[in-house]
Structure formats: C-alpha cells, structure tokens
N, C-alpha and C positions, 0 to 999 in steps of 0.2 A: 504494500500500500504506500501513496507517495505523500508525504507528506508538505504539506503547500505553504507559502507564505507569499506575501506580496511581495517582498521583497525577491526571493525564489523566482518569482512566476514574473518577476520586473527581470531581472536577470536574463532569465530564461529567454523573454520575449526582447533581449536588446542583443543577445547572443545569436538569434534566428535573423535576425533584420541585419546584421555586422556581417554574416557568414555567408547568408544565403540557403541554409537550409533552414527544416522547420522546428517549429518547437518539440514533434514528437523525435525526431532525431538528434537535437540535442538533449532530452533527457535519457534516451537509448543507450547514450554513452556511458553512463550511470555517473558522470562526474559533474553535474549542474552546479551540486552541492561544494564538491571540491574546488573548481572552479572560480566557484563566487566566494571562497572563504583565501583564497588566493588573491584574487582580486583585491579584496578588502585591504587583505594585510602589504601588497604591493602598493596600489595606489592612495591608501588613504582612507577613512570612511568620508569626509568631506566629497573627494575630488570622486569616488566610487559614487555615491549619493547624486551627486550632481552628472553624472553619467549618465545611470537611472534614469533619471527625470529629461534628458535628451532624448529617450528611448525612441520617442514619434517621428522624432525630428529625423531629416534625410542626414545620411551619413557627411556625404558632401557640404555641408552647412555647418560640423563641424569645424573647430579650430585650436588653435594653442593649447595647453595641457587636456583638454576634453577629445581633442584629435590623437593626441596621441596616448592617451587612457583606452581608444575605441580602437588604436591599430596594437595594442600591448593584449587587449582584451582578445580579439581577433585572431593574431599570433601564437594565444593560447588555446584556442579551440582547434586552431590548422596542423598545430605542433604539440602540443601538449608540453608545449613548454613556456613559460614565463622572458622575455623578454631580456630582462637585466634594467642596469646591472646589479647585480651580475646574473648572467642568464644560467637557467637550471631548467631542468627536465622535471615535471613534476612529481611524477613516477614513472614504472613500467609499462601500466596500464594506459596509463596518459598518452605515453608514446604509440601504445597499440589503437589506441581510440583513434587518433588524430584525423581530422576531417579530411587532411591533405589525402591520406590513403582512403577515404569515402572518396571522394572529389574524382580520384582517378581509377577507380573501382579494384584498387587490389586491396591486398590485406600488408600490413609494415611487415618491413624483412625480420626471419626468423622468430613471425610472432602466428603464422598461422601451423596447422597440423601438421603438415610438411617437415615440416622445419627449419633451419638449416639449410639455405642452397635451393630455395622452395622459388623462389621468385627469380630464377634462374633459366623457367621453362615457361612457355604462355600459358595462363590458366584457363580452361576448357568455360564454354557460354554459362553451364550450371557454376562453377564456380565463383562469374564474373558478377552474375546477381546475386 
C-alpha cells in the first residue's frame, strides 16, 4: 500500500513533468521516497519547497538556482545519481532504476538476469518490452 503525502505526490508530479515520463512510472521505481528525501537534504528544504511550488510552471520559464535545482533533480531520476558536488551514486538500485536505461529500452549493464556481459548481444523484441 502506498502511502501518500502532498508533499510525495508534489514530488512525484514535478519529477513526471522534468522527465517526461509519468507519475505511474516514476513510482515503479520504488525510489519517489528516496528521491525526495535526497533532494531535500541536497538542495535545501527552502530552495526544495520553492521547486515544489514551480511544479505547473513550464520547465523552460525556469531560472537561476530553481533551474538548476530542476536539472540536479532530473539528473537524479536519468542517473540515479545526485549531481555534486560532490556527485555520488545513490545506491545500486538507483543505478538499476535509472530512466536513462527506460528511455533507451535496455536494462543497466550487469544488473539484468544475464549478467555479466549481458548487454553484449541485442536483446530479443520480448525482452525489449
């Protein structure tokens, strides 16, 4: 069961509009939570907060620390990594979720069943969905 917060579900829904995918795929990840608690402690709760509250707003219309709050946040969803400085990987999992690997339909190297040397050979159409 998921448990909700406006806060959560504000997240969520500036994370879908930054990325381009949708909110059911960025909770899929299972790291909304993680994420946003990342976030927090990177950017601030001020400058986090006032992010938030951009959420409507067209990305492009951003600027100065709110622009690049929205490309560190973005960065984290594509990479599963934080930015910097100094930049760090969030976790393992982080790195396996990464949108970038949605985006281009594989799975990150040496994280799917395969293994090891997995992404070494094209994967078959069922694979690809």
């Amino acid at each position: 069961m998921r448990i909700s917060t406006d806060e959560t579900d504000g997240f969520t829904e500036l994370s879908a509009r930054l990325t381009g995918f949708d909110d059911a795929s960025m909770r899929a990840t299972g790291l909304v939570e993680v994420y946003r608690a990342v976030a927090v402690e990177q950017l601030g709760t001020d400058l986090f907060e006032r992010l938030l509250g951009e959420r409507g707003r067209p990305a492009e219309e951003l600027n100065g620390d709110l622009l690049d709050a929205a490309r560190a946040v973005t960065f984290l969803w594509y990479t599963g990594s934080w930015p910097g400085p100094p930049p760090y990987v969030v976790s393992p999992g982080s790195y396996a979720q990464g949108l970038a690997w949605k985006a281009a339909g594989l799975a990150a190297p040496a994280t799917a069943p395969a293994g090891h040397g997995s992404w070494a050979e094209r994967p078959t159409e069922s694979e690809v969905r």
